[in-house]
C-alpha positions as CSV (number, residue, x, y, z in Angstrom):
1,X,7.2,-7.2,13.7
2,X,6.9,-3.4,14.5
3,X,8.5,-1.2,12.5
4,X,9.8,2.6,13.6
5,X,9.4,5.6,11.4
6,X,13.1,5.4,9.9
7,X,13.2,2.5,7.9
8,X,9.9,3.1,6.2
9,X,9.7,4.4,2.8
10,X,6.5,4.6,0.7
11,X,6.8,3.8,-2.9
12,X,3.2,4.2,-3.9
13,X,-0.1,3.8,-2.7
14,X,0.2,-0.5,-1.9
15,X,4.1,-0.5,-1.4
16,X,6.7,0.2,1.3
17,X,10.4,-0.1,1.2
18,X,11.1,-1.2,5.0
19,X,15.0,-1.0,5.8
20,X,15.4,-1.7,2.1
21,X,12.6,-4.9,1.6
22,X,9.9,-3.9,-0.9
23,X,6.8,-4.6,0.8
24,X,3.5,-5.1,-0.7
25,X,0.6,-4.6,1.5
26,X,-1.9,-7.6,1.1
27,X,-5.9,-7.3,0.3
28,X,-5.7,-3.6,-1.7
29,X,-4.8,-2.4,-5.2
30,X,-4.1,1.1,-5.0
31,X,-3.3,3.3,-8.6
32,X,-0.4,3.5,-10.2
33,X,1.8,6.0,-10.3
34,X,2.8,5.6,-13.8
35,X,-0.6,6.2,-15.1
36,X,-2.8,5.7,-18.2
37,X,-4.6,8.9,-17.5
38,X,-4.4,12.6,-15.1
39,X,-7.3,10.9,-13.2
40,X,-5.3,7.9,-12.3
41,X,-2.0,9.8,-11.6
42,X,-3.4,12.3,-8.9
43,X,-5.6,9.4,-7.6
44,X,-2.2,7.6,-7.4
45,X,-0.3,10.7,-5.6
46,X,-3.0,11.2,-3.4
47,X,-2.9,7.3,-2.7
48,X,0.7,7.4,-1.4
49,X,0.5,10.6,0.4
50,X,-2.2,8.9,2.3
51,X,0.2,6.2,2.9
52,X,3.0,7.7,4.0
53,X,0.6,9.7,7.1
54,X,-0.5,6.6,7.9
55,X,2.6,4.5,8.3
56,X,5.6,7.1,8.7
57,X,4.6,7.3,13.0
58,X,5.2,3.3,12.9
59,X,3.8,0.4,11.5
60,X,2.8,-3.7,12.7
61,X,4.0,-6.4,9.8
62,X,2.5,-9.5,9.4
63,X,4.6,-11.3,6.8
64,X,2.0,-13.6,5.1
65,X,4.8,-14.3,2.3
66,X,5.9,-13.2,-1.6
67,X,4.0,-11.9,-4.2
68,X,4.6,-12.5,-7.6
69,X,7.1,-10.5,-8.2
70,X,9.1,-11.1,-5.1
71,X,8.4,-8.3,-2.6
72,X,7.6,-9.6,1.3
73,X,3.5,-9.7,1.3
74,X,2.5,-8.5,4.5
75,X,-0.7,-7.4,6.5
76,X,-0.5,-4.0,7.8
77,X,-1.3,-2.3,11.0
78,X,-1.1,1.5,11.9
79,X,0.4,2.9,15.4
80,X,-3.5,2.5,16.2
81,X,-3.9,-1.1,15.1
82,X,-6.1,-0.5,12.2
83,X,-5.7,-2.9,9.0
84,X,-3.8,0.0,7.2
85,X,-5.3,-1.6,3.8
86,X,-8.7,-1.1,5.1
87,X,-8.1,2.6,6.1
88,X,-6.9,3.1,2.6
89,X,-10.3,0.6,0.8
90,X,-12.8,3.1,3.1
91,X,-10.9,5.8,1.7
92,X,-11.6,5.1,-1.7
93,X,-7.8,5.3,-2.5
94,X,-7.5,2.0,-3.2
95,X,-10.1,-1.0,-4.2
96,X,-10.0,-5.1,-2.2
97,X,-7.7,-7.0,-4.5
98,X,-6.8,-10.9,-3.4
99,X,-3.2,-10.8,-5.6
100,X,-5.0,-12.8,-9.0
101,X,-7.6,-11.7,-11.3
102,X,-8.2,-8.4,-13.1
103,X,-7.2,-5.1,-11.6
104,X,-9.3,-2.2,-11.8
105,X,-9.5,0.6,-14.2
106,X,-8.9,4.2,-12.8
107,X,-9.1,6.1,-15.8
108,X,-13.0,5.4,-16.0
């Protein structure tokens, strides 16, 4: 499904709001934005800011289903076609995460 500028709303650096859907992009963790620690909170602002360039031209959604907490799980392509959640991995603003299993620390 593409998706035009908008109806996109970044929430943080893993989640969109898409025409009022919460939806988490599959295969990253990014930090949150309520943090532990200053490290973890401007890693998380810079996480979504990152986001939001990426996705706010348009983005490609593959639903893949729901998370556990509801939100649309979807794979994520840029205007370009790149895996938006690999963009963001390279990047170092976020880390591979399958959806189980300990999260990361950021405040390390």
């Amino acid at each position: 499904m593409q998706v035009e500028t908008g109806a996109i709303e970044v929430l943080d650096g893993d989640t969109l709001r898409i025409a009022g859907v919460p939806v988490r992009l599959r295969g990253l963790d990014a930090p949150e934005l309520r943090a532990r620690c200053e490290r973890e909170k401007a890693l998380a602002e810079r996480a979504r800011q990152r986001l939001e360039q990426l996705v706010v031209p348009g983005v490609r959604l593959d639903r893949i289903g729901r998370d556990r907490y509801g939100r649309t799980l979807a794979e994520v392509r840029d205007d370009a076609g790149r895996d938006v959640a690999q963009v963001m991995i390279g990047e170092g603003l976020a880390v591979a995460y399958a959806g189980h299993g300990r999260r990361p620390g950021w405040c390390g």
